[in-house]
N, C-alpha and C positions, 0 to 999 in steps of 0.2 A: 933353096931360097927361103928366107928369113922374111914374114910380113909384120910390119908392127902397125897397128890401129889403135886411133886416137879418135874419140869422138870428141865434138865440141859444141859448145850454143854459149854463145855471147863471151868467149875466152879469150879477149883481146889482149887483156893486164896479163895473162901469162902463157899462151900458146907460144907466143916466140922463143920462151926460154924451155921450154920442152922440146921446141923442134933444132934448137940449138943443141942441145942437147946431144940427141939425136943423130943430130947431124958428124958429132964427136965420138963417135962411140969407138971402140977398141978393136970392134969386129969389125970386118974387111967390108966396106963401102957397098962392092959390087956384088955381096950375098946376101944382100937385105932391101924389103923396101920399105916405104913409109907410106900410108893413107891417111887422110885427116877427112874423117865424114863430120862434114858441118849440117848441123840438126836445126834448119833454119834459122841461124844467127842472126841479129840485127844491129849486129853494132861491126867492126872492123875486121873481125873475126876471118871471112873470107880473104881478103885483101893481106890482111898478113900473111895466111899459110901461102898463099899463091907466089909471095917472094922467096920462099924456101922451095929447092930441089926434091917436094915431095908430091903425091898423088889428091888430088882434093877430088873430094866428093862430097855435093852439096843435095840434102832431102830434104822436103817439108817438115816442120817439127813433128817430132814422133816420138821424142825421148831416146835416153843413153843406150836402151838396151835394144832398141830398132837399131839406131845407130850401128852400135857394134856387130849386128849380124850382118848390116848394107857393107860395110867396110868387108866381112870375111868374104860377102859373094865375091867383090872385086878384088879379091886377097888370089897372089898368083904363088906364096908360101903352101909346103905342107905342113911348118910349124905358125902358130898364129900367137902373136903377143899381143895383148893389150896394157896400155896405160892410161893415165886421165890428163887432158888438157891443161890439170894444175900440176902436174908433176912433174920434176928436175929429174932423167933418169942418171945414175952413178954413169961413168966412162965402161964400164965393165958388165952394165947389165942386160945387153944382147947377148952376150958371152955366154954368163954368169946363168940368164933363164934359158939356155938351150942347153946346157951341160945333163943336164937330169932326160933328157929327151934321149941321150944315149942308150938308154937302157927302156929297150921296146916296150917294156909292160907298163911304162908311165904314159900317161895320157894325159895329165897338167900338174902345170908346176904355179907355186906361189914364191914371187917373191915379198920383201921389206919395205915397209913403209918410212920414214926417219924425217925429218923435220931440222930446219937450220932456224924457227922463229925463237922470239925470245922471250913471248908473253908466257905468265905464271900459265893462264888454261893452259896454251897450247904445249907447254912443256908437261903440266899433266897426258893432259892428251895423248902423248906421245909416250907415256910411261905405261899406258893403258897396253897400248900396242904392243912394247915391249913384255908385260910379264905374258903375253898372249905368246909371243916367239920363243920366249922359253918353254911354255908348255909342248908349242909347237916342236922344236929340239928333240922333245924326247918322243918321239913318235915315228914310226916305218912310215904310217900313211894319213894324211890329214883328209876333212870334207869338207875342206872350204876354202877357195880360190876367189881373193879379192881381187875386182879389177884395175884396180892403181895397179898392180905387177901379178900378172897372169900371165901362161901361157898355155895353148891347148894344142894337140893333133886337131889338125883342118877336118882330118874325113871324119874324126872320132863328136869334134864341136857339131857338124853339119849331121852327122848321125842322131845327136840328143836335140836336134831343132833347136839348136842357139839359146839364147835368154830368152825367158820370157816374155814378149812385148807387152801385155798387159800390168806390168812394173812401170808406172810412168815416168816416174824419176829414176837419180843413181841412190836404190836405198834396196838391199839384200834378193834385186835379181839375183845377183850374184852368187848369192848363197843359198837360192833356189834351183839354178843350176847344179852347183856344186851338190848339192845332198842328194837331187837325180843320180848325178855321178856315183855316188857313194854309193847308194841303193843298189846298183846296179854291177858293184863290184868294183870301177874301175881305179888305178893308182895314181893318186896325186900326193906329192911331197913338195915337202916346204925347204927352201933354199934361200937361208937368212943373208948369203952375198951379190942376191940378185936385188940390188937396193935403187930405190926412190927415192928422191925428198921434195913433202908434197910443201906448196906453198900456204894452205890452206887450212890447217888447222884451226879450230874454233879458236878465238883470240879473247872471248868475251861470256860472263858466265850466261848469259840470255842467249849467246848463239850455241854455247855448249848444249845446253838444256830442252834448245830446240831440236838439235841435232838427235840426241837420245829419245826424246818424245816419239819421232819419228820413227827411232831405230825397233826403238820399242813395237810402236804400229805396224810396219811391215814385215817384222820376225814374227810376229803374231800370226800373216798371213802367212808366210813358210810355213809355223807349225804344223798350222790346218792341215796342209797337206804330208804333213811329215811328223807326227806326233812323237815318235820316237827319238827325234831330236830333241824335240824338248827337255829331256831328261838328261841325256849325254851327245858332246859330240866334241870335238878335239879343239873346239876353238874356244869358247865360252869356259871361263873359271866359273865349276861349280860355284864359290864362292861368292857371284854374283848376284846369281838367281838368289841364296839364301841372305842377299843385305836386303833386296827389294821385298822377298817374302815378310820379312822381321821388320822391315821398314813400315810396312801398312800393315802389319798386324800390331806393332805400338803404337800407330795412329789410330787403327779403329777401336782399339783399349780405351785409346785416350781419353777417341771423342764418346764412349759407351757408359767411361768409368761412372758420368753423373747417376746414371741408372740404374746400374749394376755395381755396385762399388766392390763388388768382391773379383773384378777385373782388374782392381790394381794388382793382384799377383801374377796376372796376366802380361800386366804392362810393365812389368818389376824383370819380370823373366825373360821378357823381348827385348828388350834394350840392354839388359846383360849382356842375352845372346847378339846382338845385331853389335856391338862394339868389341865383341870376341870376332867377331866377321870382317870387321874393318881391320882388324890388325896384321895379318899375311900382306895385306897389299904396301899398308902403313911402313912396314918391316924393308919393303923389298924397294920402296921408292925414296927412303931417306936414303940407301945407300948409292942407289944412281943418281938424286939430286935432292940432296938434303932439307931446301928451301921448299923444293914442292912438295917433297917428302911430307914435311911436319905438319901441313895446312891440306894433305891428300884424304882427312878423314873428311873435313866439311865437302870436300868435291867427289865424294865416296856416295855423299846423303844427298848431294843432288843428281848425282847419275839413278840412285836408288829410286827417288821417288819418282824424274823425269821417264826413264823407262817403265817404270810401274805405270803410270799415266797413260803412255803410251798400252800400253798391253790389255789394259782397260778400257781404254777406247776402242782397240781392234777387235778387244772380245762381244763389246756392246755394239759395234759396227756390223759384225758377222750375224751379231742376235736378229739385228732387227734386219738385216737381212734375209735372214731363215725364215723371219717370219711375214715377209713379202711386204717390208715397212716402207 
């Protein structure tokens, strides 16, 4: 038995077409099931899952990552799938994310994210992901299982005590999990035909930027505990961490140079460098879509600085933390 879990809070505009989905899949009907933990929803949310042939379970709000551990207690699977209440899954991706489960020394698998919108962000967006799956390609073992297309061993999830709950949103439980995992030795591989397409991509440069701010703040809190990621780990292009390095170190040139003027060769040589940074991505995104391609440096400089912000904030958060503020 095959258990797939879906959390949800207020996922009315799109739970039906995931559980539709769902409902379609390629794998054999009677070797899977579906739960849907509703995270106290208040809009229609209930009411719809209840018209679909699947398990509803309803909790006080508690956030995504309670959520998905309530759904594995009631999870009667030894393999446990998760995806997200915005996500379409492909006809093939029950299949597709238990394939890798063959081979006993894996303990989760990630599948793809892919997108059918047609706004300029979100088509970036989606390019992001992509040079992320290439990296991904080239690796025996990845540490980092997103929850749009996860899946885990039931005793092996319930052995690492689930997600986090003190994550209160969907923002890098996941990949606090995941880095436990890693730590720990165990084997997670990436399998790019166990596909999703979320509905949900940022569509707007303020919802982009908010997105990143965030992403930024909560990786921050992984570090802490994982410092060693920080430096390397199979998901994050080097080349990322050094656009936001170079990104604020030409900013604080900038704003320095009135004082120091002998920081314009400071700020001469950051901006050299930080546009020799932009161009890998630049190179790799005009040939999957040329249009978003050639405008991916300006969306390069706001991912750069919205996460730097973010990291900034999580650092000044933890400080005054520390120091019983």
């Amino acid at each position: 038995m095959i258990s797939v879990i879906i959390p949800a809070y207020n996922a009315e505009e799109t739970i039906g077409q995931c559980l539709k989905a769902l409902a379609g899949q390629s794998y054999p009907a009677n070797l899977y099931e579906v739960i849907v933990v509703d995270d106290g929803s208040g809009d229609r949310t209930g009411s719809i899952v209840q018209n679909h042939a699947v398990r509803y379970v309803r909790q006080e709000n508690r956030g995504p990552a309670a959520a998905r551990n309530k759904g594995v207690q009631e999870a009667k699977g030894e393999i446990i799938l998760f995806t997200d209440s915005d996500c379409v899954p492909d006809i093939n991706w029950i299949q597709e994310m238990i394939k890798p489960f063959d081979q006993p020394e894996v303990a989760a698998v990630k599948g793809a994210y892919l997108t059918r919108q047609k706004s300029i962000v979100a088509r970036f967006a989606q390019l992001e992901f992509e040079e992320r799956f290439e990296m991904l390609k080239k690796v025996s073992m990845i540490d980092m299982v997103d929850t749009y297309s996860a899946g885990f061993r039931r005793h092996i999830f319930l052995k690492m005590g689930g997600f986090d709950t003190s994550f209160p949103v969907a923002n890098n439980e996941d990949t606090e999990l995941s880095y436990r995992m890693s730590t720990l030795g165990y084997r997670m591989i990436f399998n790019p035909e166990a596909k999703v397409y979320h509905l949900n991509h940022p569509n707007t440069i303020s919802r982009y930027a908010r997105l990143k701010f965030w992403r930024g703040y909560w990786r921050m809190v992984v570090y802490k505990r994982f410092p060693d990621k920080m430096v390397k780990d199979t998901y994050t292009p080097q080349t990322l961490k050094l656009q936001v390095l170079f990104l604020y170190l030409s900013l604080v040139a900038l704003l320095l140079i009135a004082i120091w003027p002998h920081l314009a060769l400071l700020l001469f040589f950051s901006i050299i460098v930080l546009i020799f940074l932009l161009l890998p991505f630049t190179a790799f995104a005009v040939k999957q879509d040329p249009v978003v391609g050639l405008i991916s440096p300006f969306f390069l400089l706001i991912r750069a600085a919205s996460l730097g912000a973010g990291i900034i904030w999580g650092v000044l958060s933890y400080s005054k933390k520390a120091r019983g503020l």
